[in-house]
C-alpha positions as CSV (number, residue, x, y, z in Angstrom):
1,X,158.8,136.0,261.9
2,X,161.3,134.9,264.5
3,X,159.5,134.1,268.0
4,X,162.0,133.5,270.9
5,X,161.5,131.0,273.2
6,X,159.6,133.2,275.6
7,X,157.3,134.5,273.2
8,X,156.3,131.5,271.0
9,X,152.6,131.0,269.9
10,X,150.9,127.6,270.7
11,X,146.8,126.7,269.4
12,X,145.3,126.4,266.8
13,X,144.0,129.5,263.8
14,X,141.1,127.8,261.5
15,X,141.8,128.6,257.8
16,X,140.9,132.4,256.9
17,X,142.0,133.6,260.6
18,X,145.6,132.4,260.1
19,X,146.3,136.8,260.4
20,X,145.4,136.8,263.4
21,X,148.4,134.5,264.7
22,X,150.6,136.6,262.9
23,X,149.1,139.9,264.6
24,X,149.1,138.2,268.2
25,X,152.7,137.0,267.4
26,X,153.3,140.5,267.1
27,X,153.0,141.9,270.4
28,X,155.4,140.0,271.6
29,X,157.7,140.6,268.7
30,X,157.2,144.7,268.4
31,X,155.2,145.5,271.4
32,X,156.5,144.2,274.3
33,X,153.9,142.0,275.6
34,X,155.0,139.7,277.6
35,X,151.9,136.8,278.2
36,X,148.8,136.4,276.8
37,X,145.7,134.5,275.0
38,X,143.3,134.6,272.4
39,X,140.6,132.8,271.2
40,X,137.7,133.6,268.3
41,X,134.5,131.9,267.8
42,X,132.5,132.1,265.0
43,X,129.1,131.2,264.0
44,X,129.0,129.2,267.8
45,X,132.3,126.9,266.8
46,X,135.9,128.0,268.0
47,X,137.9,129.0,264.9
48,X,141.2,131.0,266.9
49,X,142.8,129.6,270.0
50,X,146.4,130.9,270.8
51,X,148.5,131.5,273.7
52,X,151.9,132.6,274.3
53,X,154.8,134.4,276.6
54,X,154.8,134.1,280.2
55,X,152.7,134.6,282.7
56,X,154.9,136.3,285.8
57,X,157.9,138.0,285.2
58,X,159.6,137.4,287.8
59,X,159.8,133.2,287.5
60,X,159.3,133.5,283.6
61,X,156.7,130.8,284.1
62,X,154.7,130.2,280.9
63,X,151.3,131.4,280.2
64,X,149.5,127.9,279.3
65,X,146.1,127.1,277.7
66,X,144.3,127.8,280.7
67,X,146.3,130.3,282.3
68,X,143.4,133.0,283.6
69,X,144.3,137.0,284.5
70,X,141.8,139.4,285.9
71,X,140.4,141.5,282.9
72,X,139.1,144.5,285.2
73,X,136.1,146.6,283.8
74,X,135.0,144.0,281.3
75,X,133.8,142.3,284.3
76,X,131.0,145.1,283.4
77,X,129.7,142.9,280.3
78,X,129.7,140.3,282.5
79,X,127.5,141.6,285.2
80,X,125.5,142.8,282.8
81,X,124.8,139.3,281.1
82,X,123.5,138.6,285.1
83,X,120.7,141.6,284.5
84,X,119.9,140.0,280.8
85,X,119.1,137.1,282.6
86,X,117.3,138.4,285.4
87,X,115.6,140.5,282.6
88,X,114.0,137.6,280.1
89,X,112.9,135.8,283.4
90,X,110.7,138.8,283.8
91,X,112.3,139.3,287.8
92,X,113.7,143.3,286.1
93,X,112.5,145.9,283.9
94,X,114.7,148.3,282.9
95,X,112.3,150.8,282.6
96,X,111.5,150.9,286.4
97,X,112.8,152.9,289.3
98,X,115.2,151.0,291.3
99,X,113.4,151.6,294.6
100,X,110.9,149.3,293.1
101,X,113.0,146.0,294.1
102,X,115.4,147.7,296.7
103,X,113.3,150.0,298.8
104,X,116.0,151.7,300.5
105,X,117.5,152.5,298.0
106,X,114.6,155.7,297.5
107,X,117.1,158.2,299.9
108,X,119.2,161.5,299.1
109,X,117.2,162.4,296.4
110,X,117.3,158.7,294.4
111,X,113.6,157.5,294.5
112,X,113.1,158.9,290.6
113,X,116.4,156.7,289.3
114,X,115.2,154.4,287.1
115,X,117.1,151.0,286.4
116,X,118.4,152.3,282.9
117,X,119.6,155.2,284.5
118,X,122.2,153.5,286.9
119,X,123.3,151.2,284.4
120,X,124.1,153.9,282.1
121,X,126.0,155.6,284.5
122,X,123.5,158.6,284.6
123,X,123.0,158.5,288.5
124,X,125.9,160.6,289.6
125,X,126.7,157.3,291.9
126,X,130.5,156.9,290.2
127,X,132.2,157.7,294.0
128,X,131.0,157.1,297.8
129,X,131.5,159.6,300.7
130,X,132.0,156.5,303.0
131,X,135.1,154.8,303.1
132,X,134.9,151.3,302.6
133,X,137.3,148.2,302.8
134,X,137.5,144.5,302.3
135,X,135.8,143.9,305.2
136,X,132.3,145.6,304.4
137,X,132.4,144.6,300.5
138,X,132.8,141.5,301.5
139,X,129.6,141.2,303.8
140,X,126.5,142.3,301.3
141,X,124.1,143.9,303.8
142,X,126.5,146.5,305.3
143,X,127.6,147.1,301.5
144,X,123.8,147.6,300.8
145,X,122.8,150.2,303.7
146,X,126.4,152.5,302.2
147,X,125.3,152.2,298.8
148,X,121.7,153.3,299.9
149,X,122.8,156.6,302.0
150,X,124.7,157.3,298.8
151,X,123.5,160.8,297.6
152,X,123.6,161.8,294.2
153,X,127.1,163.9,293.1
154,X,124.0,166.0,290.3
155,X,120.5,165.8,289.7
156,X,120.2,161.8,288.4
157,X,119.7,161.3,284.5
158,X,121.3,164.7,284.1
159,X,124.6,163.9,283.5
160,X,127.1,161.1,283.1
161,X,130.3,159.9,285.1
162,X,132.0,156.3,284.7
163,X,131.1,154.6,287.6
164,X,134.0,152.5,287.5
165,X,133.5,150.5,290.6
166,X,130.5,151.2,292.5
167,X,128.4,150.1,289.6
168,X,128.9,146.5,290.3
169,X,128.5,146.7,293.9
170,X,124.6,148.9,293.2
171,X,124.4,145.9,290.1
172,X,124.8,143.1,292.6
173,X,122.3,144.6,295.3
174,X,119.7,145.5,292.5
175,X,120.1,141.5,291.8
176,X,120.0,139.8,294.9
177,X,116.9,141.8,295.5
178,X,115.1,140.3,292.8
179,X,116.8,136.8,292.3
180,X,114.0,134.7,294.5
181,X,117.3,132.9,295.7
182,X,119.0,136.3,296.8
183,X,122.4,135.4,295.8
184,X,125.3,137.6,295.1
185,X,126.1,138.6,291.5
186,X,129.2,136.8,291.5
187,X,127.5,133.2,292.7
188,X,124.6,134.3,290.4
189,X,127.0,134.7,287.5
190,X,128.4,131.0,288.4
191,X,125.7,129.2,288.8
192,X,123.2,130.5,285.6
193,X,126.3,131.6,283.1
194,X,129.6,130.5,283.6
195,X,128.6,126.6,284.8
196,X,126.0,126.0,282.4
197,X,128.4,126.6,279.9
198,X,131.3,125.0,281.3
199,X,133.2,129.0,281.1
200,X,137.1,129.3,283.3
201,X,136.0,132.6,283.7
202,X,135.2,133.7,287.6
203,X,133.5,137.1,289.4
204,X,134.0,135.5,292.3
205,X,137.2,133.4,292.2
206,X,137.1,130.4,294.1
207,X,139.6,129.1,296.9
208,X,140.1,126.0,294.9
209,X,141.9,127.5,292.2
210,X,145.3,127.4,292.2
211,X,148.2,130.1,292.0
212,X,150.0,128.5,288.9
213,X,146.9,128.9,286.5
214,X,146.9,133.0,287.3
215,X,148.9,135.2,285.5
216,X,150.6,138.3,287.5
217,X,149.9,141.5,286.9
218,X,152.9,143.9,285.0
219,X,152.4,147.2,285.8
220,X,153.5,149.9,283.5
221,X,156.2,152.2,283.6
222,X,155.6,156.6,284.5
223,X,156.3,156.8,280.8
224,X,154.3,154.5,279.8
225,X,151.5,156.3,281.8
226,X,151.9,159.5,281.1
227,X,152.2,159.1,277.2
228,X,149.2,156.7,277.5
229,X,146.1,159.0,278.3
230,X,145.0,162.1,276.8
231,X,146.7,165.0,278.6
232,X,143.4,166.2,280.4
233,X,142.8,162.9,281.9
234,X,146.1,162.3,282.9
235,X,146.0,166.1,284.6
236,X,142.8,164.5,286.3
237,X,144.5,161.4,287.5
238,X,147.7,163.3,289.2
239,X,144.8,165.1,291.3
240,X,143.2,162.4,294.1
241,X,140.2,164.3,294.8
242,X,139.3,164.8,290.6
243,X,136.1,162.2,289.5
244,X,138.5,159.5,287.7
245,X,140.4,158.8,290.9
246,X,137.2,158.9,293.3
247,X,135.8,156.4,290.8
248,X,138.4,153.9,290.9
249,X,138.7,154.0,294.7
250,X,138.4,150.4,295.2
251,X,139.9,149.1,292.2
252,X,143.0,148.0,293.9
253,X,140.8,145.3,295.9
254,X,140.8,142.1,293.9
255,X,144.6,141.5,294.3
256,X,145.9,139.8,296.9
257,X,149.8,139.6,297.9
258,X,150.0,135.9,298.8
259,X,147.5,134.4,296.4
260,X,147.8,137.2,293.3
261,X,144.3,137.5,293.2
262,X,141.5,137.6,296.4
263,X,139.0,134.3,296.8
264,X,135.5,134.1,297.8
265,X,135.4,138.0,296.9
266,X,133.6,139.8,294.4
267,X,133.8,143.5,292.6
268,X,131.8,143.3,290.2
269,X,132.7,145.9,288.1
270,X,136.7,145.1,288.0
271,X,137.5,142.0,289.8
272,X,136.4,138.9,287.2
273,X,139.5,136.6,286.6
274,X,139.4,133.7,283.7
275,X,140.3,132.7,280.3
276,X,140.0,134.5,276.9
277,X,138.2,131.5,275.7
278,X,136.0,131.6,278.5
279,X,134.7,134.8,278.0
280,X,134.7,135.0,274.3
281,X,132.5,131.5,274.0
282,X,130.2,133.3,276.9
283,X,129.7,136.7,274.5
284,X,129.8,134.2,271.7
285,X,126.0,132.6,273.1
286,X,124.6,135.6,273.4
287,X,125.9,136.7,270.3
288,X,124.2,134.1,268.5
289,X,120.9,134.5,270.1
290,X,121.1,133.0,273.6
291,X,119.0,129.7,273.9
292,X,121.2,128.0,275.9
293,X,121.1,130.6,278.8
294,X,116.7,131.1,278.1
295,X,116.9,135.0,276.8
296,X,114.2,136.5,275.0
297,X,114.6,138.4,271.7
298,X,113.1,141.3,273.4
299,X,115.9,141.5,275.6
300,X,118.6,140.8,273.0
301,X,116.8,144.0,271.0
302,X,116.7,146.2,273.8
303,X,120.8,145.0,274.5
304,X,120.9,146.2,270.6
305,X,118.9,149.0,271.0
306,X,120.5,152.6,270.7
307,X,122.2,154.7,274.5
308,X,119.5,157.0,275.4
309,X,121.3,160.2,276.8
310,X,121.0,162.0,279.7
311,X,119.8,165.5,279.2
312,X,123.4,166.9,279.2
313,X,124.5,164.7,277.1
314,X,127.4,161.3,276.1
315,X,129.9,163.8,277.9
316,X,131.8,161.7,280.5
317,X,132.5,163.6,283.4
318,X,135.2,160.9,284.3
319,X,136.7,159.9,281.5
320,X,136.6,163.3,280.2
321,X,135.1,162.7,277.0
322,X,131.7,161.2,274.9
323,X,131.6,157.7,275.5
324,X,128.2,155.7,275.5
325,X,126.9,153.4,277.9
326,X,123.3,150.9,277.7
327,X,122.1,148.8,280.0
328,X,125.6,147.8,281.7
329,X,127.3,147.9,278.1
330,X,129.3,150.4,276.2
331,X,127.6,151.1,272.9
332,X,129.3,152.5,269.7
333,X,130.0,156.3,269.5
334,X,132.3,158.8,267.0
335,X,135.0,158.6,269.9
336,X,134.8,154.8,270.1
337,X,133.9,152.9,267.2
338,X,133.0,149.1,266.7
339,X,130.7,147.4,264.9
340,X,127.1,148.8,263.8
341,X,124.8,150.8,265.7
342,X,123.6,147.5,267.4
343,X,126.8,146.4,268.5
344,X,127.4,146.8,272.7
345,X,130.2,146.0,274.8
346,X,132.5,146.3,277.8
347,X,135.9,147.6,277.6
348,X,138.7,147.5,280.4
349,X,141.6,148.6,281.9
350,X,144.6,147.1,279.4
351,X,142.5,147.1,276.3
352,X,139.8,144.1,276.7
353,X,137.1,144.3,274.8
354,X,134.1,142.2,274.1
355,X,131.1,142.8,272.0
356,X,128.5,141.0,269.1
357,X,127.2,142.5,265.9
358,X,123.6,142.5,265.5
359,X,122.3,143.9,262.3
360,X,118.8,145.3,261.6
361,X,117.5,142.2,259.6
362,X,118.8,139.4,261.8
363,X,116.1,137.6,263.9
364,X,119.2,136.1,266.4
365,X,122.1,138.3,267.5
366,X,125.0,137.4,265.0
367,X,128.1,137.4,267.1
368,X,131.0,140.1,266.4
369,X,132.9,140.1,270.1
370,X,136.2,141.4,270.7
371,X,138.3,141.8,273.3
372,X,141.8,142.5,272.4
373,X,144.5,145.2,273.6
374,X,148.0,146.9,273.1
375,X,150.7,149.4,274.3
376,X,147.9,152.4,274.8
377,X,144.5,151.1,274.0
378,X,141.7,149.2,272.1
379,X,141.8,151.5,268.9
380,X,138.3,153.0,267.6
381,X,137.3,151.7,264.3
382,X,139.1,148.0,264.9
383,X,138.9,146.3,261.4
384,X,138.5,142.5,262.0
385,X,139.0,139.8,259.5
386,X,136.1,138.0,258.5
387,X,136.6,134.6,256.1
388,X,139.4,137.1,254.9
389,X,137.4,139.7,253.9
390,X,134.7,142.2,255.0
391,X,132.2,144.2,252.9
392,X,131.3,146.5,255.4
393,X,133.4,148.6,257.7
394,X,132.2,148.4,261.3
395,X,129.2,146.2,260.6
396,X,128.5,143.1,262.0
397,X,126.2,141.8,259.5
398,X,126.5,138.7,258.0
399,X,129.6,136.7,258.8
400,X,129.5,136.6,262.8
401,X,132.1,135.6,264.6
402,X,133.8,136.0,268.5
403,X,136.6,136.9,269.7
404,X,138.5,137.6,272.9
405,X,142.1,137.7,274.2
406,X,144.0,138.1,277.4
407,X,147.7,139.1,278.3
408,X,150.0,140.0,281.0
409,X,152.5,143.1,280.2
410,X,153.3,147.0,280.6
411,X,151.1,149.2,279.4
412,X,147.9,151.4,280.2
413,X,144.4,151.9,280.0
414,X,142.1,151.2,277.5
415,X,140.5,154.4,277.5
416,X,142.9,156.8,276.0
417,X,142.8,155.7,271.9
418,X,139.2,157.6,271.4
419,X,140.3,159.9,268.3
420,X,143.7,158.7,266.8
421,X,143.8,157.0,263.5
422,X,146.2,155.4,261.3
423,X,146.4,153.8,257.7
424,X,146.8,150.8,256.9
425,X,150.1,149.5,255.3
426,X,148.1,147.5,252.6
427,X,145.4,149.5,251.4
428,X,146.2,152.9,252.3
429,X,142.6,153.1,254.2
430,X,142.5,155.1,257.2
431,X,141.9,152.7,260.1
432,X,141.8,153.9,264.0
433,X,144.0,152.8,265.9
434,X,145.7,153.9,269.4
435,X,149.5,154.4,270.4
436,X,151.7,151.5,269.2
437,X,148.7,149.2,268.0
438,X,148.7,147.5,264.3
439,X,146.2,148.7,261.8
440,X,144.8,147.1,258.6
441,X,141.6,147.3,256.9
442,X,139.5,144.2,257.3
443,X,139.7,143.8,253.4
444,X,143.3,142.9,253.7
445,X,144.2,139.4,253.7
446,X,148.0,140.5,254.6
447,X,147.3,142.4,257.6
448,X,144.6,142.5,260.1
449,X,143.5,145.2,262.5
450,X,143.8,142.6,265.1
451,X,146.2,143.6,267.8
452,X,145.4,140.9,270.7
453,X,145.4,140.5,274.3
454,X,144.4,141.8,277.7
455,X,146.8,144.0,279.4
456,X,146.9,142.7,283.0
457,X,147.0,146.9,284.4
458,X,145.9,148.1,287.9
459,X,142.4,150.3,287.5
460,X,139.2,150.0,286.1
């Protein structure tokens, strides 16, 4: 395959993951990407490690090995790795009512919402009535009294709605309540995850990071938009009072025009800027059972655990379709397929997408994570290659492995793919897949399902 300057490959793909170069290669070759990274552990040791493209536009500057990008809503898996945390240090049950830690929080009708509940988005918290700005996310106690006067858009744990970005802010009040240090999610994050690990991966990016290690964001075309989402969500988006676009008020926050991205802020839910390796090694630990962070097993069985539904059921009044949530991650559903039934999650706007295996019989979480994108979407039903070869579609039993990717390029949001498929070219097996996006089944050695790379997109 013929790479042009622009687009060439660098790193390293261990022996039985030399398809995945060849499917990263191909964005850039058939599907106009135009930066990007990815990087695969397995069983704990790095086995994938590419980067390639640019990372601006504009200057053509390359994307290097540690070029970082902000990856938007999977900054949800990593706030929710903060509650884990919080969780096997016994400071949170999921069980309880939130009022429990954050008193004020019990107004407008929210004293029965239980901690499960909000992270699942079944609180009918997905927009607020008050207008806010930099100025009062940025200062945590007048964020914490708007989130409290909140009042419910339904009846709590009656329905759903993708609370796109005021999850993260309710996440990082619920935590600084109950952290006997009271700090904010995003120094949390730093100092118990991303630090102890050594992880390029930031929630609340620091001033001393400089401009040439981010990527710029690409932003896609009307086209590109239009023929990206599912007609009624795209009928929702073009109205700016419909759920979808309440939800993502605020979205637009982490970007700054001078210095690409904002410093010493933090939305939790959308705003996390780093490396592909950074974030796959971080899903990789808890993938393969978490000692080095201290999690239990009991909280790496309830992350496994099946969604629990709220009494209307997986319909996603935002999103406009069923789509699973647990605990601050997406689990696997009909509409959006990965993994096994124990697999969770966190997809994002421009197809990243992070999650471990964890079958039935496994004492440790065996790690199946990835985060990967395309023109349109992280496909449902994303075969993966495994030491060239998988016995099991959509199981992450035995054979773990990690996986995650960033990229900078035109395109749109990961949510769209939830129902098309595709076969593959090898074995004729019906693989799904979203607009644009390679498909193989994971028992083919010539072509993998593998379609890397975070799409740097506005949203969430």
């Amino acid at each position: 395959m013929s790479v042009t300057t622009s687009q060439r490959v660098e790193g390293i793909a261990g022996r039985d993951f030399e398809n995945v170069r060849e499917a990263f290669a191909d964005n850039f070759a058939r599907r106009g990407e135009l930066g990007g990274a990815c990087c695969a552990y397995h069983w704990g040791g790095k086995v994938v490690d590419l980067w390639g493209g640019i990372r601006n536009k504009q200057t053509g500057e390359p994307w290097e090995r540690n070029t970082m990008v902000i990856v938007y809503s999977a900054t949800k898996g990593l706030a929710a790795m903060t509650l884990a945390i919080a969780h096997s240090r016994g400071w949170l049950d999921y069980e309880e009512r939130v009022c429990a830690y954050w008193p004020e929080f019990a107004q407008q009708g929210k004293e029965r919402i239980t901690v499960r509940q909000l992270l699942a988005h079944q609180a009918g918290l997905y927009a607020l009535d008050e207008p806010i700005d930099r100025s009062i996310v940025a200062d945590l106690d007048r964020l914490a009294v708007v989130l409290a006067r909140q009042k419910p858009a339904w009846e709590p744990g009656t329905r759903q709605a993708y609370h796109a970005i005021t999850l993260g802010y309710y996440q990082g009040e619920l935590l600084r309540r109950i952290d006997p240090q009271h700090r904010s999610l995003g120094q949390f994050f730093q100092d118990e995850i991303a630090s102890p690990l050594e992880l390029d991966v930031y929630i609340r990016l620091p001033e001393d990071i400089p401009n040439s290690r981010l990527a710029t964001i690409a932003r896609p075309g009307a086209i590109e938009m239009l023929l990206g989402f599912p007609l009624r969500l795209t009928m929702d988006a073009m109205n700016r009072r419909s759920k979808i676009v309440r939800s993502l008020r605020g979205s637009e926050l982490p970007h700054d025009e001078q210095r690409i991205y904002a410093r010493n802020f933090e939305v939790p839910s959308g705003g996390a800027v780093g490396t592909a390796r950074a974030i796959a090694h971080a899903y990789s630990v808890f993938a393969t059972g978490g000692q080095e962070l201290g999690l239990r097993q009991e909280t790496l069985d309830l992350l496994a655990a099946p969604a629990i539904p709220p009494t209307r059921g997986f319909y996603d009044e935002c999103l406009k379709g069923e789509v699973q949530f647990s605990l601050g991650f997406m689990k696997p559903s009909e509409n959006w397929r990965f993994g096994g039934a124990r697999s969770f999650g966190s997809p994002g706007t421009g197809g990243a997408f992070a999650r471990p295996g964890v079958p039935r019989h496994a004492r440790r979480v065996q790690p199946r994570i990835l985060r990967r994108s395309g023109r349109g979407a992280v496909p449902p039903g994303t075969h993966v290659p495994r030491d060239g070869h998988a016995r099991r579609r959509h199981q992450g039993a035995r054979g773990g492995r990690a996986l995650a990717a960033t990229a900078v390029r035109r395109g749109v949001d990961a949510w769209p793919a939830l129902s098309r498929t595709k076969r593959c070219r090898s074995c004729d097996r019906v693989a799904g897949t979203g607009r644009g996006s390679a498909s193989a089944n994971a028992r083919c050695r010539p072509r993998a399902a593998l379609r890397s790379g975070q799409d740097a997109r506005i949203g969430g």
